[in-house]
C-alpha positions in Angstrom: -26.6 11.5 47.7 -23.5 9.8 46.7 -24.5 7.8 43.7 -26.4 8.4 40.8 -29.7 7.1 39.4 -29.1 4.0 37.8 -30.5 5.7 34.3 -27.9 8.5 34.4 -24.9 8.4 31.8 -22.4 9.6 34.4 -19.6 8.1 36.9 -19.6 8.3 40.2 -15.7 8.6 41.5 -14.5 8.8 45.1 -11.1 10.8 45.9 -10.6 11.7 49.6 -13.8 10.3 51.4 -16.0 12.9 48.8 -18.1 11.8 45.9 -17.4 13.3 42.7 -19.2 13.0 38.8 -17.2 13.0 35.9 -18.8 14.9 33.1 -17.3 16.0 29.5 -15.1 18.9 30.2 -17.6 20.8 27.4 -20.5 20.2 29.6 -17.8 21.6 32.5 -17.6 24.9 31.0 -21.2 25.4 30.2 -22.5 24.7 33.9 -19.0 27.2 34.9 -20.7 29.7 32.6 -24.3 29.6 33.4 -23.0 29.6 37.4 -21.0 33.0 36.6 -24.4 34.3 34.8 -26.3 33.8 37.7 -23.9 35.5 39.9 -24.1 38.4 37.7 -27.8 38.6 37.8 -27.6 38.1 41.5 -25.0 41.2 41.7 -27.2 42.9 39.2 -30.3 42.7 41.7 -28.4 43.2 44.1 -27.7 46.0 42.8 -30.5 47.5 41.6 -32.1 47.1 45.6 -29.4 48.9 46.7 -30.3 52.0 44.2 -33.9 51.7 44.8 -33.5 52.1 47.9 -31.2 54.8 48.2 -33.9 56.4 45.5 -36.5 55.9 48.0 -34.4 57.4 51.4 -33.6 60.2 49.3 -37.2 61.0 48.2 -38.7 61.0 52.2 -35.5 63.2 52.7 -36.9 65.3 50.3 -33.7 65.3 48.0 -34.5 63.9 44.9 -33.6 65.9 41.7 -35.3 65.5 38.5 -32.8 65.5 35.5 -34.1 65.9 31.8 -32.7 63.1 29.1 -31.0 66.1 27.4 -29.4 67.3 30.4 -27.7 64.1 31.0 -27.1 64.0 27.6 -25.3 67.1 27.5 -23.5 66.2 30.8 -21.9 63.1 29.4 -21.2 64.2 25.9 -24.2 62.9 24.0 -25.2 63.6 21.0 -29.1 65.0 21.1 -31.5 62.4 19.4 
């Protein structure tokens, strides 16, 4: 789709046989913005399948260790609560 509905507030340019919209450069950095939240999200699921399954190979390999709040706690430096 190369133009816009005939309703819509925007311009429709052409520069080097593509179609382009020109929007306010505020409205720019917003859709930038929620397209690099996404991405995180994505990486952030990404992510957290890749641990979950790790998680799960380890615990048919039998090699899961259970470690107590206070124990990692201790191991990083934390005050007890």
């Amino acid at each position: 789709m190369t133009e816009l509905p005939a309703d819509d507030q925007y311009e429709v340019i052409h520069l080097g046989g593509e179609a382009a919209v020109v929007v306010p450069l505020e409205e720019y950095r917003r859709l930038r913005e929620l397209e690099r939240r996404a991405r995180l999200s994505e990486q952030a699921d990404a992510d957290e399948a890749a641990a979950l399954a790790e998680y799960r190979a380890q615990q048919e390999a039998g090699t899961v260790a259970a470690v107590s709040q206070a124990e990692v706690r201790r191991r990083f430096g934390l005050m007890a609560r």
